[in-house]
C-alpha positions as CSV (number, residue, x, y, z in Angstrom):
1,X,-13.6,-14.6,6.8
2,X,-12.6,-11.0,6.0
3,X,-9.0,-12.2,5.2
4,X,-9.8,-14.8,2.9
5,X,-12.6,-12.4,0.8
6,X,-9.8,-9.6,0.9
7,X,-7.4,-12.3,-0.5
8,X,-9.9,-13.4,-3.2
9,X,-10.3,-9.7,-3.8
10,X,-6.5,-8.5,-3.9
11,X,-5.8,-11.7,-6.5
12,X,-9.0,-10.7,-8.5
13,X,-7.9,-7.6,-8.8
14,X,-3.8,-8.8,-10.0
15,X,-5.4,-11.0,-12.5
16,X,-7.9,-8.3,-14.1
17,X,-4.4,-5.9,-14.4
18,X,-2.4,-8.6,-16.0
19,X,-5.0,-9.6,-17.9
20,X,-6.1,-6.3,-19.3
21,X,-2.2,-5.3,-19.8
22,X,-2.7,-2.4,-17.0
23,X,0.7,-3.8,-15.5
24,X,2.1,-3.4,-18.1
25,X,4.6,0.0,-18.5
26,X,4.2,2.0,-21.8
27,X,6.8,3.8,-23.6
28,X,6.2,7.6,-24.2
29,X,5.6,8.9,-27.6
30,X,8.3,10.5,-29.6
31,X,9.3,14.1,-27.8
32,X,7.2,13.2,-24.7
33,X,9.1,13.0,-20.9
34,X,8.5,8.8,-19.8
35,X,7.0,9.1,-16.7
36,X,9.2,8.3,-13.4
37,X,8.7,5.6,-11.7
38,X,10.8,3.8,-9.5
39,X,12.5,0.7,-10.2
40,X,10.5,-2.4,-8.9
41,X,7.7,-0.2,-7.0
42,X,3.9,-0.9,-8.0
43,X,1.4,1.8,-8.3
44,X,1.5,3.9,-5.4
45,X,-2.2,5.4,-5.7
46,X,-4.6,5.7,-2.7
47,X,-7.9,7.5,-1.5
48,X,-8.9,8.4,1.8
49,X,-11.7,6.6,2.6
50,X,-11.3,4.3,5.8
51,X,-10.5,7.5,8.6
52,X,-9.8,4.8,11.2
53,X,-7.3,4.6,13.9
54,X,-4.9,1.8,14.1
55,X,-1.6,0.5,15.7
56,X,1.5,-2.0,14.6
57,X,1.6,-5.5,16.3
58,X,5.4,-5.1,16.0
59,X,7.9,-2.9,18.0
60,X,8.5,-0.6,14.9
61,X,7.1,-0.9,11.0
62,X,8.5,0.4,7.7
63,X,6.2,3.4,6.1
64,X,6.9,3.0,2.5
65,X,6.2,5.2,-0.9
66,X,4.5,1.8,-2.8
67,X,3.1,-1.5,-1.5
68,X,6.3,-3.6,-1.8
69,X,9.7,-3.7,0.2
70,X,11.5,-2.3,-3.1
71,X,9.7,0.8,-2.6
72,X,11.8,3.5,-0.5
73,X,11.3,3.7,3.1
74,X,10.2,7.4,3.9
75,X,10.3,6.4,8.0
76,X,9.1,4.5,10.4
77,X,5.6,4.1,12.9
78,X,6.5,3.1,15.9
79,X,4.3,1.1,18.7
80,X,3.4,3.6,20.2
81,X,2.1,6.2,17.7
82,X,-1.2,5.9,16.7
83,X,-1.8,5.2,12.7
84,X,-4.9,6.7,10.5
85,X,-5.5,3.8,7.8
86,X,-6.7,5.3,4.5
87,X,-7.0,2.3,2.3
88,X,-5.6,-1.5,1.3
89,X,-4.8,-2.7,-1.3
90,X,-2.9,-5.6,-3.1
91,X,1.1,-5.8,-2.7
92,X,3.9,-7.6,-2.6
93,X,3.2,-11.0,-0.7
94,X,-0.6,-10.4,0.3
95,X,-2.2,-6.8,0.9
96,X,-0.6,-2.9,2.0
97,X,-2.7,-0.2,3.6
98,X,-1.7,3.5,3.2
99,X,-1.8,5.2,6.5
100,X,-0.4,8.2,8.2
101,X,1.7,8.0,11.4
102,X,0.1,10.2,14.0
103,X,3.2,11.4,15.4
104,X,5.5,12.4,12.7
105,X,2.8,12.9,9.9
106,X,4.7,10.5,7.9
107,X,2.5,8.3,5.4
108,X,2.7,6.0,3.1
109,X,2.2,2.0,2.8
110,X,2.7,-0.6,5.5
111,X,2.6,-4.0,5.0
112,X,-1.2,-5.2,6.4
113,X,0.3,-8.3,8.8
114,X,2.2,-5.4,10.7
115,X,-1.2,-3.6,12.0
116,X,-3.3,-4.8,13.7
117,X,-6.9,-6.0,12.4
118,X,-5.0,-6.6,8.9
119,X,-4.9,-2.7,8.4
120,X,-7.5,-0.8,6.7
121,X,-11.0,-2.0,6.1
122,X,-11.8,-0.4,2.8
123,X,-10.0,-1.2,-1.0
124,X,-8.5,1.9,-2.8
């Protein structure tokens, strides 16, 4: 049940963006820097709000800077480091938590069918 109501929620939340034209990149005014963001990568933005511990179901898991494979890989956890899960959210091909690896203090998103119990339990 969990998975399909954080399913519902992830593609409720896609729609309201496109909807609202929040997906949509702006320009910057005359004289202004555009902000950089990379190529392909959605909005990288989390909170800290879950705290719990959790582990990959695979021998070894891309930590990455955005919710989507064409986001950079800044490592990778590793079966047997221990993850703290901040946060989900919705990503490329179903949902991404952000969590920090244990062991080399690297954080950043992994995909939520690589952790198991689906990743974090609380929405950024």
């Amino acid at each position: 049940m969990e998975l399909v109501s954080r399913s519902i929620t992830a593609l409720s939340v896609a729609a309201a963006l496109l909807m609202s034209g929040a997906a949509t990149a702006l320009a910057a005014p005359p004289g202004e820097a555009a902000v950089s963001v990379q190529a392909g990568c959605p909005d990288n933005t989390w909170s800290n709000q879950d705290n719990r511990t959790g582990k990959l179901v695979l021998t070894a898991a891309n930590i990455r800077t955005g919710p989507s494979t064409t986001c950079t890989s800044v490592g990778q956890a590793q079966t047997s480091h221990s993850v703290t899960l901040h946060c989900w959210k919705p990503g490329q091909d179903g949902t991404w938590s952000h969590a920090r690896d244990n062991s080399t203090g690297k954080q950043g998103w992994i995909k939520d069918t690589l952790l198991a119990g689906n990743g974090a339990m609380i929405a950024c």
